[in-house]
N, C-alpha and C positions, 0 to 999 in steps of 0.2 A: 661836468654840470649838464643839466635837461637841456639850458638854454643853447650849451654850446652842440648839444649833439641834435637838437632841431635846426640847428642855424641853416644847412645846405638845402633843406628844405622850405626854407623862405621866399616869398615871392610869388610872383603873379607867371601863372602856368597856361597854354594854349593848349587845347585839343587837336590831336593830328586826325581827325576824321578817318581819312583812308588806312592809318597807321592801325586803327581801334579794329575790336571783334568782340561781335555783340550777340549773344546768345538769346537775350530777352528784352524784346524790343529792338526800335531804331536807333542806328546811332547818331544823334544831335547834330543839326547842322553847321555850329559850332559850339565852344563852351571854353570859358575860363574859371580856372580853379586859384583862388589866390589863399597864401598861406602865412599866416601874420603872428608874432610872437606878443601877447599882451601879457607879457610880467609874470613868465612863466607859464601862462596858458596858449593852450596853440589854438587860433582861431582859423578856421577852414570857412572860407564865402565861393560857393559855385553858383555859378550865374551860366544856362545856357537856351538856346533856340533848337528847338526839335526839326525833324525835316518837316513839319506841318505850318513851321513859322512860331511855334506856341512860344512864349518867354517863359522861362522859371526860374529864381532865386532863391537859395537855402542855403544855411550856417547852421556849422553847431561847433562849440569850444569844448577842449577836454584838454587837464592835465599828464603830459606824456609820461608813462610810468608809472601817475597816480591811482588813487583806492578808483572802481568802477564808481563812475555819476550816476545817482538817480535820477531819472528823464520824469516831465511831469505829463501830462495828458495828450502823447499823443498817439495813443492806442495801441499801434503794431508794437513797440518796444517802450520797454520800465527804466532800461540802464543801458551804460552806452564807456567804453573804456577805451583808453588808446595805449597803444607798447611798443616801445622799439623792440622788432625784432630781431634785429643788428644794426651796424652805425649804418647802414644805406634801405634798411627797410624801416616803416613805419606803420602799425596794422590799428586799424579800430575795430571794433566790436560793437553792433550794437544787438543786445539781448533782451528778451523777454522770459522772466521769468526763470532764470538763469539757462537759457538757452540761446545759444547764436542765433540769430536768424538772420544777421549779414554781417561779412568780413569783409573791409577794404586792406589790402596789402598796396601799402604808395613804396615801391622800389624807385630808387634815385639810382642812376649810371652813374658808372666811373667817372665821366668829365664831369656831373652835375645836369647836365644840360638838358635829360632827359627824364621824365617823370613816367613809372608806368603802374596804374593803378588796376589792379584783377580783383574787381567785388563779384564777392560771391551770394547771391540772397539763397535760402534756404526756405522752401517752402514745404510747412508742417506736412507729413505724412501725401506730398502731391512730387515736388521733384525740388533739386537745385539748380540754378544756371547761374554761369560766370560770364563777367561782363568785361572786355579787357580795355581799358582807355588811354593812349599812349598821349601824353602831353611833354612839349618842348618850354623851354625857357623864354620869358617874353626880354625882349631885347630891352 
């Protein structure tokens, strides 16, 4: 079942700052990623602090393995998909226009204990850069 093969990925996740590598932009002075199962939808809440102090908060839910979501106005992307790409990866997509224009890959370690997330954004016809952010388990 979705639920049972999202399960290791449950939970409230720490940013290892020094652990990350960051191609575009700074990396966050910290940040928590929490990942919550609502009745088969996988709800993803990032909450972090930039190295300027800034605060940001963003969610978005998608069904893992399900048909692509259409997204409603928020301009860079139309749709937005998630897939296991084996039982220890987890990829989403969000496109415009039936085009990536960013892939998060959340690989989970063998113990669990480590989360490591390589989004990739794609910028039309200018370049790509990947962003690597390694988070641990909150105790």
């Amino acid at each position: 079942m979705i639920e049972d093969k999202l399960a290791p990925f449950l939970g409230t996740w720490i940013l290892d700052p020094d652990a990350s590598e960051f191609e575009q932009g700074d990396p966050p002075k910290s940040a928590t990623l929490k990942i919550e199962d609502n009745f088969g939808v996988a709800v993803f809440t990032m909450n972090q602090v930039s190295a300027e102090g800034e605060v940001t908060n963003d969610s978005f839910e998608a069904v893992p393995d399900g048909p692509e979501v259409k997204l409603g106005k928020s301009g860079l992307v139309d749709a937005m998909r998630l897939v296991f790409k084996d039982e220890r990866t987890l990829v989403s997509e969000a496109r415009r226009g039936g085009l990536t224009l960013m892939k998060a890959e959340r690989e989970l370690s063998a113990d669990g204990r480590t989360l490591t997330v390589t989004q990739t954004v794609h910028l039309v016809d200018v370049a790509s850069f990947t962003n690597i952010s390694v988070y641990h388990r909150a105790q």
